[in-house]
C-alpha positions as CSV (number, residue, x, y, z in Angstrom):
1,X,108.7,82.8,99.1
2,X,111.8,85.0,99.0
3,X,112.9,86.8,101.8
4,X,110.2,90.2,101.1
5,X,107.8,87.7,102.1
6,X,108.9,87.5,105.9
7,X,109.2,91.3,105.9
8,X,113.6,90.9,105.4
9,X,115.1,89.4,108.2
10,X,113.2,91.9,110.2
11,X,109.8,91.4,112.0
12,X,109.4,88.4,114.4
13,X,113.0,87.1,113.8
14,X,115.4,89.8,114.6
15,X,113.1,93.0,115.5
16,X,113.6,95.0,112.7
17,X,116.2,96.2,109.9
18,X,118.5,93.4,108.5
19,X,121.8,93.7,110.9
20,X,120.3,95.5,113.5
21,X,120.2,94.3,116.9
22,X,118.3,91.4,117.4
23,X,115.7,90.2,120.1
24,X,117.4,88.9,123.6
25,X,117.9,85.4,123.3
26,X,117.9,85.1,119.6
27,X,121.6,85.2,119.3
28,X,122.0,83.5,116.1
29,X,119.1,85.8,114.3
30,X,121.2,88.4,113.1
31,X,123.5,88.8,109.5
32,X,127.3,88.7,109.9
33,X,128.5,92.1,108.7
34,X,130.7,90.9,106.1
35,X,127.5,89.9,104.6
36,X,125.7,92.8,105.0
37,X,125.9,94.6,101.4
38,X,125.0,91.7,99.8
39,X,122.0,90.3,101.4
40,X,121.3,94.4,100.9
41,X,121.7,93.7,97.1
42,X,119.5,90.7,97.1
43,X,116.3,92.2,99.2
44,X,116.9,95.0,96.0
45,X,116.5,92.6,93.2
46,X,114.2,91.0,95.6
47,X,110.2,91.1,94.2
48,X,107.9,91.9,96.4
49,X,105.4,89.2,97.9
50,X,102.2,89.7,99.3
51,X,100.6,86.4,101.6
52,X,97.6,84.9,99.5
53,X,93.9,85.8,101.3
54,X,93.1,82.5,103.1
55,X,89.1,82.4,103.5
56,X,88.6,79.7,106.4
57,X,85.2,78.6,106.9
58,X,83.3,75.3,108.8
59,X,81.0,75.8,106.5
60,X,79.5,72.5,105.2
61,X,79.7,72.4,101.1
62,X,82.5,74.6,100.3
63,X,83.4,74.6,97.0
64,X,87.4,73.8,98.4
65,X,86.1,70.2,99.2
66,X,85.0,69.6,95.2
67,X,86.0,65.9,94.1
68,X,90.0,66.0,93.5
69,X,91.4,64.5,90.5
70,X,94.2,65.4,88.4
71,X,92.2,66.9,85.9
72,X,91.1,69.6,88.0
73,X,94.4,70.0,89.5
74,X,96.5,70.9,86.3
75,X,93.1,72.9,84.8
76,X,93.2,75.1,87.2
77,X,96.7,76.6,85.6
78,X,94.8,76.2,81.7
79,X,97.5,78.4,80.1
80,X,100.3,76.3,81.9
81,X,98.6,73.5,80.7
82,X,98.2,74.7,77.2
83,X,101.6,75.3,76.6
84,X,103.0,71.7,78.3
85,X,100.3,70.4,75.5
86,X,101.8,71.6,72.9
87,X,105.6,71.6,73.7
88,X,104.3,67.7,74.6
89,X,103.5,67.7,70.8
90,X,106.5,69.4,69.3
91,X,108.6,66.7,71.2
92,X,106.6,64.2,70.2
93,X,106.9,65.2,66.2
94,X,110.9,66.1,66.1
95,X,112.0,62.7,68.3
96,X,110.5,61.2,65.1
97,X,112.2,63.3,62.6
98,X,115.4,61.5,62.5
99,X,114.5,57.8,61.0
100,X,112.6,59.3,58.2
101,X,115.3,61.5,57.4
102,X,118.1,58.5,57.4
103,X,116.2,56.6,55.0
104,X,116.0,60.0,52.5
105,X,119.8,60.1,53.1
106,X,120.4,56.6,52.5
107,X,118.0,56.4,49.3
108,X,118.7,60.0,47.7
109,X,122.6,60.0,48.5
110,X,124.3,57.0,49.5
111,X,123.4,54.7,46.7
112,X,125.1,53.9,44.4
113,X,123.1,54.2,41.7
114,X,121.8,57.8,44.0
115,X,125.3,59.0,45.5
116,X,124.9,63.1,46.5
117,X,127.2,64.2,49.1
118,X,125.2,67.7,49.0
119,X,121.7,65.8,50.1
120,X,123.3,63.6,52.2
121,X,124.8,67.0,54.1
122,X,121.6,68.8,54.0
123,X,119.5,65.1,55.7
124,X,122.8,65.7,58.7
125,X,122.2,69.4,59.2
126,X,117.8,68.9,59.3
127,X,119.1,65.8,61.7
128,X,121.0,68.3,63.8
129,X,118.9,70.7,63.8
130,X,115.6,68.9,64.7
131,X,117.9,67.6,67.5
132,X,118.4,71.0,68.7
133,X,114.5,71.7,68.8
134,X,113.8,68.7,70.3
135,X,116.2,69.4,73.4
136,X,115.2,73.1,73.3
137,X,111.7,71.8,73.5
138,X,112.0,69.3,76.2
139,X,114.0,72.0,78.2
140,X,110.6,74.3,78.4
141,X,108.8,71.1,78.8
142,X,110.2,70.0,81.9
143,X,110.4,74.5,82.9
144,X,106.5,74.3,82.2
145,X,105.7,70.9,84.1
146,X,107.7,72.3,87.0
147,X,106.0,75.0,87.4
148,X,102.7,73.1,86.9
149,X,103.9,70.5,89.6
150,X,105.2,73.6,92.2
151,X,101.4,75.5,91.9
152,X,99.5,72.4,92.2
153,X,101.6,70.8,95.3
154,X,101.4,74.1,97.0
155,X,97.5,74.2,96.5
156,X,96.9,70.9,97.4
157,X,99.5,71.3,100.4
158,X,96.9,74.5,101.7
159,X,94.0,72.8,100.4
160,X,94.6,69.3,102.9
161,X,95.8,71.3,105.5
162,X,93.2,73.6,105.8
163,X,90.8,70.6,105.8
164,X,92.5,68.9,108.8
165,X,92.0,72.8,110.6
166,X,88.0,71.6,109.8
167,X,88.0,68.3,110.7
168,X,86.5,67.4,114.4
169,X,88.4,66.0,117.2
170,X,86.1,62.8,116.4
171,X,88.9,62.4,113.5
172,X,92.4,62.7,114.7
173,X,91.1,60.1,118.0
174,X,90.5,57.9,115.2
175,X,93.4,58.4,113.0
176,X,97.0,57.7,113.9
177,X,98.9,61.1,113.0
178,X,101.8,59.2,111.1
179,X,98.7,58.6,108.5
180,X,97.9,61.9,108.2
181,X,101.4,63.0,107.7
182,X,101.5,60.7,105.0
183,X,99.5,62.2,103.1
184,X,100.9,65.3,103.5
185,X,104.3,64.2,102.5
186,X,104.7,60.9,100.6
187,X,101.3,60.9,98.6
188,X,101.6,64.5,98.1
189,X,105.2,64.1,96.5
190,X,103.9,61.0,94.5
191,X,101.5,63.2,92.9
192,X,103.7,65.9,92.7
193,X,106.7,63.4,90.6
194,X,103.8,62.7,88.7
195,X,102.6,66.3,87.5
196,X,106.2,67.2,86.7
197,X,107.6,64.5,85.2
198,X,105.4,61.3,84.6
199,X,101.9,62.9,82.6
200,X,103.7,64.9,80.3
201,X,106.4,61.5,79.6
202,X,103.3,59.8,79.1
203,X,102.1,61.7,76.9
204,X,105.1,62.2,74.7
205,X,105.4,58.2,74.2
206,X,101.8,58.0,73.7
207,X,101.9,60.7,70.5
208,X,105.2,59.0,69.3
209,X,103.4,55.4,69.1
210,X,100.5,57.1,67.0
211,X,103.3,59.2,65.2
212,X,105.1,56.3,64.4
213,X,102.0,53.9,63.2
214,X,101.2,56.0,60.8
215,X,104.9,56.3,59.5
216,X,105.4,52.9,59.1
217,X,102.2,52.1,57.4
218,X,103.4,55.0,55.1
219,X,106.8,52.8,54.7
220,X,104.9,49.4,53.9
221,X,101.5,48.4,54.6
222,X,102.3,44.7,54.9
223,X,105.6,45.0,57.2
224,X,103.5,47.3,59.5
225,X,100.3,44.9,59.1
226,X,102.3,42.1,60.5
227,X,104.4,44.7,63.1
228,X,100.8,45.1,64.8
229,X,99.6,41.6,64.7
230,X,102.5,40.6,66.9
231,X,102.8,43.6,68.8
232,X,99.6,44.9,70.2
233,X,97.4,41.5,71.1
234,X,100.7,40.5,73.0
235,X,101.0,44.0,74.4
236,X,97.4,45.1,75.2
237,X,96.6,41.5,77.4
238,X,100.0,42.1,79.5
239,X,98.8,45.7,79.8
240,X,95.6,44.8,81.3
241,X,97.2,42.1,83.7
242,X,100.1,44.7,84.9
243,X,97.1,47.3,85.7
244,X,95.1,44.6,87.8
245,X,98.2,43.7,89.3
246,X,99.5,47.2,90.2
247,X,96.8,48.6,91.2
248,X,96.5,46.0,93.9
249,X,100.2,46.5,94.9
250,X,100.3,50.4,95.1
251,X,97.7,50.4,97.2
252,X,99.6,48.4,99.6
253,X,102.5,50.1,99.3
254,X,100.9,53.4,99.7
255,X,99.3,51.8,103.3
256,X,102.6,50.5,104.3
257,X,104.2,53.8,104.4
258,X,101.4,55.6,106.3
259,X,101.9,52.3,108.7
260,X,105.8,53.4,109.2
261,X,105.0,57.0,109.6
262,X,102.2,56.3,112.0
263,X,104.5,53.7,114.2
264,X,107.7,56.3,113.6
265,X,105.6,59.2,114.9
266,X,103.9,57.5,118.2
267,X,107.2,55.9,118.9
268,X,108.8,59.5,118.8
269,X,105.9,61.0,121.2
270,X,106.3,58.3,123.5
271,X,109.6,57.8,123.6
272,X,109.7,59.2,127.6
273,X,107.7,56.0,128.3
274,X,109.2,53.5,126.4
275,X,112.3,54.1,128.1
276,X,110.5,54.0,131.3
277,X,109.2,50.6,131.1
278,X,112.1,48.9,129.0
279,X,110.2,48.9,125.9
280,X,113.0,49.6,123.5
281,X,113.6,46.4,122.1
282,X,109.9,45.4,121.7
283,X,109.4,48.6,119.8
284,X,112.7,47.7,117.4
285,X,110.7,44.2,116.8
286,X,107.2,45.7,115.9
287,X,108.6,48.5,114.0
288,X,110.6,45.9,112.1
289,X,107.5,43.6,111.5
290,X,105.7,47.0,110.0
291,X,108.6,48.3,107.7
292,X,108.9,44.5,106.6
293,X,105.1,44.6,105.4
294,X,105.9,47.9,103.6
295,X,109.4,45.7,102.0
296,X,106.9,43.4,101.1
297,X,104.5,45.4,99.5
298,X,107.8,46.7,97.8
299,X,108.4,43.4,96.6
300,X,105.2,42.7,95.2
301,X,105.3,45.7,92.8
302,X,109.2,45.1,91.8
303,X,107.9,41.8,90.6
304,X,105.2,43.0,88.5
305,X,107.5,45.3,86.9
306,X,110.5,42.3,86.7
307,X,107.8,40.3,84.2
308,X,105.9,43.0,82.4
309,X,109.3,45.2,81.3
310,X,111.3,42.5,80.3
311,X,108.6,40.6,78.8
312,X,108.0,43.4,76.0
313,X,111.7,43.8,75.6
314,X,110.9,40.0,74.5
315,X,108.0,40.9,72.5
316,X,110.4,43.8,71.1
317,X,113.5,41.1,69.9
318,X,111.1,38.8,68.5
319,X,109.2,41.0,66.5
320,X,112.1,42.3,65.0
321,X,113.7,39.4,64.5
322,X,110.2,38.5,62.3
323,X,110.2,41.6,60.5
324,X,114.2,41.0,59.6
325,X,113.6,37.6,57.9
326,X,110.2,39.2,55.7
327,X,112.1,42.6,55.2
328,X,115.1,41.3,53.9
329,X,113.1,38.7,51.5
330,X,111.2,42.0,50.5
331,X,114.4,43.7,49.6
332,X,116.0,40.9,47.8
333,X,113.0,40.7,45.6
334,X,113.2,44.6,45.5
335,X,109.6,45.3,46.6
336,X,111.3,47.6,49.2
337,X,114.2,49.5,49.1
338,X,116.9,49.3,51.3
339,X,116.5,52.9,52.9
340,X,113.0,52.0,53.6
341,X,114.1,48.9,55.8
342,X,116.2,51.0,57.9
343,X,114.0,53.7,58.4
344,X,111.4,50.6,58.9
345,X,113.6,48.9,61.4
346,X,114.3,52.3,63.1
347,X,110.9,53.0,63.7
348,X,110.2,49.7,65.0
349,X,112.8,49.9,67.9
350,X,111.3,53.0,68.4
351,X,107.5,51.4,68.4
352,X,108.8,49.3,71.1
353,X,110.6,51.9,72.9
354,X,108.2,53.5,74.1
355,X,106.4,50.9,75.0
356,X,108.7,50.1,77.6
357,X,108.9,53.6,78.7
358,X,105.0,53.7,79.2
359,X,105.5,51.0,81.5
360,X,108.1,53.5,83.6
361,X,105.6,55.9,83.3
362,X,102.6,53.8,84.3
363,X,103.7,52.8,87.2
364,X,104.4,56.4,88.6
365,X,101.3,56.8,87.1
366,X,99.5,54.2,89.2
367,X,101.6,55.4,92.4
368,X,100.4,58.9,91.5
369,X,96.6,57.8,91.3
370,X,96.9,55.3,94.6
371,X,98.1,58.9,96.6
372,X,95.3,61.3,94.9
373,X,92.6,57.8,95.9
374,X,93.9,58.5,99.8
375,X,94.0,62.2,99.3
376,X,90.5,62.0,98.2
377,X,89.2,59.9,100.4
378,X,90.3,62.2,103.0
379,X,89.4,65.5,101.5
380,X,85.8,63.6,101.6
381,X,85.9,62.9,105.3
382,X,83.0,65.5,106.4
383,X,83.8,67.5,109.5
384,X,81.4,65.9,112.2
385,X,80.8,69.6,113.8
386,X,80.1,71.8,111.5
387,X,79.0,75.6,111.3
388,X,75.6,76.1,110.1
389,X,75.4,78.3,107.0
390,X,72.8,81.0,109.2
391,X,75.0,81.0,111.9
392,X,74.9,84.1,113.7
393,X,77.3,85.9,115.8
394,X,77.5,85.3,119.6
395,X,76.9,89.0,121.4
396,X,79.4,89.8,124.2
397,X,78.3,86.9,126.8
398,X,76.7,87.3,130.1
399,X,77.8,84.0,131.0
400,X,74.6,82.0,131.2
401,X,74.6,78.0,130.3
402,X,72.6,75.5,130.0
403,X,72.1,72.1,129.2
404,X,68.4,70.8,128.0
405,X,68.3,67.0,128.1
406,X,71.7,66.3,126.6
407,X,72.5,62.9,125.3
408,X,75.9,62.1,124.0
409,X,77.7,58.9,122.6
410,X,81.4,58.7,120.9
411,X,80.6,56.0,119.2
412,X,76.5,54.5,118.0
413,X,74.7,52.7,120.8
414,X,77.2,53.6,123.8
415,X,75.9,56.8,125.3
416,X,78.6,58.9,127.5
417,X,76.4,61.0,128.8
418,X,72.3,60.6,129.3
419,X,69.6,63.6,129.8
420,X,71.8,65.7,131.3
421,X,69.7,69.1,132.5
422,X,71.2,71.8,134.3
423,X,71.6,75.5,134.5
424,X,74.7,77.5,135.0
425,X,74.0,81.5,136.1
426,X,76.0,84.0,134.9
427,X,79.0,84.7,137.1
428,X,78.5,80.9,138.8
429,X,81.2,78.7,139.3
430,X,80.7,75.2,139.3
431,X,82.5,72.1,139.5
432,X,82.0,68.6,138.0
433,X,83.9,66.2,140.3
434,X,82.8,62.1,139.7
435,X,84.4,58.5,139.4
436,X,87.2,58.9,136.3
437,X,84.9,57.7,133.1
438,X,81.6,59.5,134.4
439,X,81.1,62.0,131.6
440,X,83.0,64.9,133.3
441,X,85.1,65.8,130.5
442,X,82.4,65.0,127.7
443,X,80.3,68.1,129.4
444,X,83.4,70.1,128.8
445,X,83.4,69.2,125.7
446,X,80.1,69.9,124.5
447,X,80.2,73.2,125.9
448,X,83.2,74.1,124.0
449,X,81.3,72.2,121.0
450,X,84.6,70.1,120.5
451,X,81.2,68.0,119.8
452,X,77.2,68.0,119.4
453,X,75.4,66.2,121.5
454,X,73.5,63.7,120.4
455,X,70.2,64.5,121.8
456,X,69.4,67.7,123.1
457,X,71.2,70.9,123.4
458,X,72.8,73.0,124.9
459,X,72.8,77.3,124.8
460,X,74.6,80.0,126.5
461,X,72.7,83.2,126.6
462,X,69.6,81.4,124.7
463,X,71.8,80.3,121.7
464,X,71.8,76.8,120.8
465,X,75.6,76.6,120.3
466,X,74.9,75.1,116.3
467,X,73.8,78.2,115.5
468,X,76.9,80.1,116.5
469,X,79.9,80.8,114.5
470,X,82.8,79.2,115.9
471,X,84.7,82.3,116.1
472,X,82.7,84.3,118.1
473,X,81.8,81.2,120.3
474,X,85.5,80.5,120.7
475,X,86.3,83.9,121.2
476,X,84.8,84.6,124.3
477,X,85.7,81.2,125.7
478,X,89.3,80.4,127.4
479,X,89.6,76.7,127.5
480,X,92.5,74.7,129.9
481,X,92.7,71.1,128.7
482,X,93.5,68.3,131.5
483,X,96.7,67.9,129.3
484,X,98.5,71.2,128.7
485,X,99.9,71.5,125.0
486,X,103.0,74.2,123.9
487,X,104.2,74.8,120.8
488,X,107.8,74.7,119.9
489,X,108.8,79.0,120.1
490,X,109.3,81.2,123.2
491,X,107.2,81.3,126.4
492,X,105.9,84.7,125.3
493,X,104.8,83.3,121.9
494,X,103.0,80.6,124.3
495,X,101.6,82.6,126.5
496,X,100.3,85.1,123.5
497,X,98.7,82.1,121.3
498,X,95.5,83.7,121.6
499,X,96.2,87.2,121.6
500,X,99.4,88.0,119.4
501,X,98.9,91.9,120.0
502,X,99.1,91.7,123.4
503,X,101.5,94.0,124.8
504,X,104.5,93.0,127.2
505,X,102.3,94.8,130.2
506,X,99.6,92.1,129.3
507,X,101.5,89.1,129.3
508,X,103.5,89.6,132.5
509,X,100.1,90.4,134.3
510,X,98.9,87.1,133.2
511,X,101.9,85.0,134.4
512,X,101.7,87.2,137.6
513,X,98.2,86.0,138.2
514,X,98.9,82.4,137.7
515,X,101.9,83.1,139.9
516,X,104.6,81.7,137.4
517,X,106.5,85.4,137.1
518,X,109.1,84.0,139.8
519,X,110.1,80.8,137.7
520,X,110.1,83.4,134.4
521,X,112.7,85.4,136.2
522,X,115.0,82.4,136.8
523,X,115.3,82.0,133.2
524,X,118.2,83.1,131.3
525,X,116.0,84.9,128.7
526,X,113.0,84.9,130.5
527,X,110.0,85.6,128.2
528,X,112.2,84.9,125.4
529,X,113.2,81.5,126.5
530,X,113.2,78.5,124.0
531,X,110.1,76.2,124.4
532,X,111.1,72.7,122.5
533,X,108.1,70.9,120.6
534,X,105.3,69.9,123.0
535,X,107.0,72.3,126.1
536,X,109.7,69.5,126.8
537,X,112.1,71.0,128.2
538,X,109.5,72.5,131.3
539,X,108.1,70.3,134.0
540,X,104.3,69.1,133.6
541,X,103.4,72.1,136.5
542,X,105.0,74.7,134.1
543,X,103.4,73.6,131.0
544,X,100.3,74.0,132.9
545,X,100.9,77.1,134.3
546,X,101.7,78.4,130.5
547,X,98.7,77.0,129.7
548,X,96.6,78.6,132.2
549,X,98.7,82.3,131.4
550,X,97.6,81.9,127.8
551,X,93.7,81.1,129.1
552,X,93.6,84.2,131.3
553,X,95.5,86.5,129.1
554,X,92.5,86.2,126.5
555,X,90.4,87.4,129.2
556,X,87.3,84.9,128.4
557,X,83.8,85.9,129.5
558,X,83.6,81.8,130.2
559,X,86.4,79.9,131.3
560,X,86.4,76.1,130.9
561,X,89.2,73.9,133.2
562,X,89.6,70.5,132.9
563,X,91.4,69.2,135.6
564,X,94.0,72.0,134.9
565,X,95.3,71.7,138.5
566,X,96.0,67.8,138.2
567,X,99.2,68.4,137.2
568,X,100.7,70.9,139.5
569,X,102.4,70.4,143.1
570,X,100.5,71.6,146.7
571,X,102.6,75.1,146.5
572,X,101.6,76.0,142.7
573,X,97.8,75.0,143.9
574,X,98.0,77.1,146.1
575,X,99.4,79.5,143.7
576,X,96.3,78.6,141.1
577,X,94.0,78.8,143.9
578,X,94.3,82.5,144.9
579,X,95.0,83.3,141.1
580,X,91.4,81.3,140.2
581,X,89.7,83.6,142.7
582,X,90.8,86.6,141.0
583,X,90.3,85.6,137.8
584,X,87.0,83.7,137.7
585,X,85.6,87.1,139.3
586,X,82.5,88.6,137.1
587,X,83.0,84.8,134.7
588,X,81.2,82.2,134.5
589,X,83.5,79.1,135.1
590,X,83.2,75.5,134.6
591,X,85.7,73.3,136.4
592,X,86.6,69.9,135.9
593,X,87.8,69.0,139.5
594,X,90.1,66.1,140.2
595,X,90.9,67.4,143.7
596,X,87.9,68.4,146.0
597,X,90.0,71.5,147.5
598,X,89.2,72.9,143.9
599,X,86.0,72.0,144.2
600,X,85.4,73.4,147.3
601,X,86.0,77.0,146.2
602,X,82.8,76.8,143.5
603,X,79.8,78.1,143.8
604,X,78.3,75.0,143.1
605,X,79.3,71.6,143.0
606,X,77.7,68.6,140.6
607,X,78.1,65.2,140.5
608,X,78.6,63.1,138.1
609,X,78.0,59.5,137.9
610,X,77.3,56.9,135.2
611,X,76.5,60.0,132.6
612,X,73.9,61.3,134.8
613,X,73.9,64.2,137.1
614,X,73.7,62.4,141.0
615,X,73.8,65.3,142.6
616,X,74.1,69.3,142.7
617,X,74.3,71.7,145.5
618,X,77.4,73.7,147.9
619,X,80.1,71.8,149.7
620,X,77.6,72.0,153.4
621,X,74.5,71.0,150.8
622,X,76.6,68.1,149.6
623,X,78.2,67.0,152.8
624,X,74.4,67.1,154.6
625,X,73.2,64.6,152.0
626,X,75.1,62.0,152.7
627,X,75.3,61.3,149.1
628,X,78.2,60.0,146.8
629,X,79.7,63.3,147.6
630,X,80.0,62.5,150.9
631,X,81.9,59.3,150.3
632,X,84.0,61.0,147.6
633,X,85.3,64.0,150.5
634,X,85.8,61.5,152.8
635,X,87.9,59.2,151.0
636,X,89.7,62.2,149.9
637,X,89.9,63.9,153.4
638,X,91.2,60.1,154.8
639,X,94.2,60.2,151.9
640,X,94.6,63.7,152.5
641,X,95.7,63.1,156.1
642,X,97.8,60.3,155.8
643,X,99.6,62.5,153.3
């Protein structure tokens, strides 16, 4: 996409007209003067580029998710296709012009009994020229495949990627995220070498082998009777061991590469605490033991290909060599003429040829189909919460929740949580404190349908949340996960994540109620200041204060916190605390308390124990009971003190 795509330089990057002033803290946004008049000149010539509608939908059986193959990738640009056909056939035809026009030269002009200059002259000119159509033709081949290969790899580039947007949490706990981004990298490339250059290659040396067969029969029947009697059995039995074979090493080598992108990635992530604990060298040692599977896997595959190419080069000398000892007694007894055992002896070396170039081919071929297999197989993994197709829109929420004998397991025959039942009234606060593995986070969960429960359900307002749309459910809820993520941008682009329109009014009244205005101010560029990837470069209390701006800034009619004050110091929870009470005024809130002073300030508090609910009631309630509660607060109070 050229640069009318983004709007010129303009827009979020430099704040309007190409060399204008740019946004505070952006300093290297803007265009140098000098080059002023000729980006100017570009964004002229520049055509104009509108972004594609993207329909996004959790639908289950959308017609995006239709079996993937490579058929149905290149069909869906038929005229592209069309054309590469028959540019694949005109390439195919003039590659095999030459031989036969050699032996018309050599019989109708260079013997002596047949000497013509003239005919000779004309054979070299039809030569030349069919060598100029051939490389014309190949050049608009290999235009066409491109822009086959650059439609298809951007579709299929959307296509994954807006699957992995569908896919449940259930999936990315299970999969390593090095795996996932190889397949949106290295398989997607494989298939995208494949598109451009490989099928239509194939192709070509597939339609000269027929062209040529039928030439050479055309030559002599008995030379090419005994050409294919040596050639193909020989041929077609290595064939079939080299596709066994490859198939088998592909596949490896397209799992060792997700297993070095998967160890790169979660060595990258945790780098913090493998420097912490001295890890370094261990990590050099595994990482080594996983890129030497991948070298292995290598290995296997260079093998295959160091027995089955040179063996048909073999198969090529000594079939020749045959034909040389019956073509020459054939011409000696003059039941073939010289010009025909050129042209013959041509077309064999190009018989072979490409055979040998098929072997190239096939083995991007096989690489090509071992990524589209894994693409596949994830483009079939079925999103594990999905929206159902009558799903209505939630109204604007009053707030009430509850949860109707809910059952829940991660995984079959372990259940998390077991007949939970409770009710949350609208405007309630309460807070789910218990032992660290009691199902405090799965409730969470559930109520943000991050997951389905297992058994039972669970409604706010009446509405069974499987018959929401996730839009409107998400919309009117502001969730603060225990571990506070930021993306790599500006705190305001942070902060804004769930309201881009907000207003510069709006944002600062959010960081003032979370009380992080004062450590905003300190900042060189203040809202404009550089985030790196996952917030980096700010302590775990700011990233959590960020987190909790962007949650209140979307003004939720239910707000969901789990353990979002785990992370901060006693001064910013004191900071949180006064901000909670403003915020969580008129909400219903649900908060995943490690420390009991949050819990304290709820309306309600519920304990949680071995997946059950042990307890419910106010702090006094709680503390009068004599319960688990009571042994929790005075643990706490004990630590507390010594403190």
């Amino acid at each position: 996409m050229g640069f009318g795509g983004f709007g010129g330089f303009g827009g979020p990057f430099g704040g309007g007209r190409p060399g204008q002033p740019v946004t505070p803290g952006m300093k290297f946004a803007g265009i140098p003067p000098e080059l002023q008049d000729s980006v100017d000149g570009l964004l002229k010539s520049e055509p104009a580029h509108s972004f594609p509608p993207v329909t996004f939908t959790q639908r289950p059986g959308e017609s995006e998710n239709a079996k993937l193959t490579l058929r149905s990738l290149i069909l869906k640009y038929r005229m592209l296709a069309i054309t590469s056909a028959a540019l694949v056939l005109a390439v195919g035809l003039l590659t095999q012009v030459g031989p036969k026009l050699t032996e018309l030269a050599i019989n109708q002009g260079m013997l002596p009994q047949h000497q013509d200059l003239a005919k000779v002259a004309i054979y070299s000119g039809l030569f030349i020229a069919a060598i100029a159509l051939n490389a014309l033709s190949q050049w608009a081949l290999v235009k066409t495949t491109g822009r086959i290969a650059a439609s298809v790899m951007n579709d299929l580039r959307i296509r994954v990627f807006a699957h992995l947007q569908r896919l449940s949490l259930d999936f990315f706990t299970d999969e390593k995220a090095g795996v996932v981004m190889s397949r949106m990298t290295a398989d997607i490339e494989n298939l995208q070498q494949l598109i451009q250059d490989g099928l239509a290659q194939f192709a070509v040396q597939a339609i000269s082998m027929v062209v040529i067969t039928i030439i050479i029969f055309t030559l002599n029947v008995e030379l090419a009777l005994i050409s294919v009697a040596l050639v193909i059995p020989a041929l077609t039995a290595m064939t079939i061991w080299f596709k066994d074979a490859s198939t088998t090493g592909y596949e490896k080598v397209r799992d060792g590469i997700a297993g070095v992108l998967a160890d790169l990635s979660e060595s990258l992530h945790g780098i913090r605490i493998m420097v912490a604990f001295n890890r370094r060298a261990h990590n050099v040692v595994t990482h080594r033991n996983i890129v030497g599977r991948y070298k292995d896997a290598n290995d296997y595959t260079a093998q295959i290909n160091a027995v089955y190419g040179p063996g048909t080069q073999l198969l090529s000398v000594a079939a020749q060599a045959t034909l040389l000892a019956i073509g020459g007694t054939m011409v000696s007894h003059r039941t073939l003429s010289i010009g025909a055992l050129v042209a013959f002896f041509l077309y064999l070396g190009r018989f072979l040829q490409p055979i040998q170039l098929l072997v190239q081919q096939y083995n991007s071929y096989q690489q090509g189909q071992a990524s589209v297999l894994k693409l596949r197989t994830l483009l079939e993994t079925a999103p594990t919460v999905l929206e159902s197709d009558d799903a209505v829109d939630l109204p604007p929420a009053v707030g009430s929740i509850s949860f109707e004998n809910v059952s829940f397991s991660y995984t079959p025959g372990t259940e998390v949580l077991t007949g939970i039942t409770l009710a949350i009234m609208p405007g309630e606060t309460v807070a789910f404190v218990g032992r660290t593995g009691a199902g405090k986070s799965t409730i969470a969960k559930l109520l943000t349908r991050f997951y389905d429960p297992t058994d039972g359900r669970v409604t706010i307002d009446g509405f069974d949340l499987r018959d929401l749309t996730m839009k409107s459910l998400r919309s009117q809820m502001g969730i603060v996960p225990q571990e506070p993520f930021l993306f790599a941008g500006t705190i305001r682009d942070n902060v804004s994540f769930a309201c881009p329109d907000a207003t510069e009014e709006e944002i600062m009244s959010a960081i003032d109620t979370v009380g992080l205005s004062d450590t905003i101010e300190k900042m060189t560029n203040g809202l404009d200041t550089q985030v790196q990837e996952r917030g980096a470069s700010l302590s775990s209390g700011e990233r959590q204060l960020v987190s909790l701006a962007r949650a209140f800034l979307a003004q939720p009619r239910i707000l969901v916190l789990d353990e979002a004050t785990s992370n901060l110091d006693l001064l910013s929870e004191s900071k949180i605390e006064k901000a909670l009470d403003a915020v969580l005024e008129g909400r219903t809130a649900v908060l995943i308390a490690h420390r009991l002073s949050t819990a304290m300030k709820a309306d309600r508090i519920v304990v949680v124990d071995r997946g059950r609910v042990a307890e419910s009631g106010s702090h006094d309630e709680l503390m009068a009971l004599g319960g688990l509660y009571s042994d929790m607060f005075g643990i706490w109070e004990s630590q507390s003190a010594s403190a």
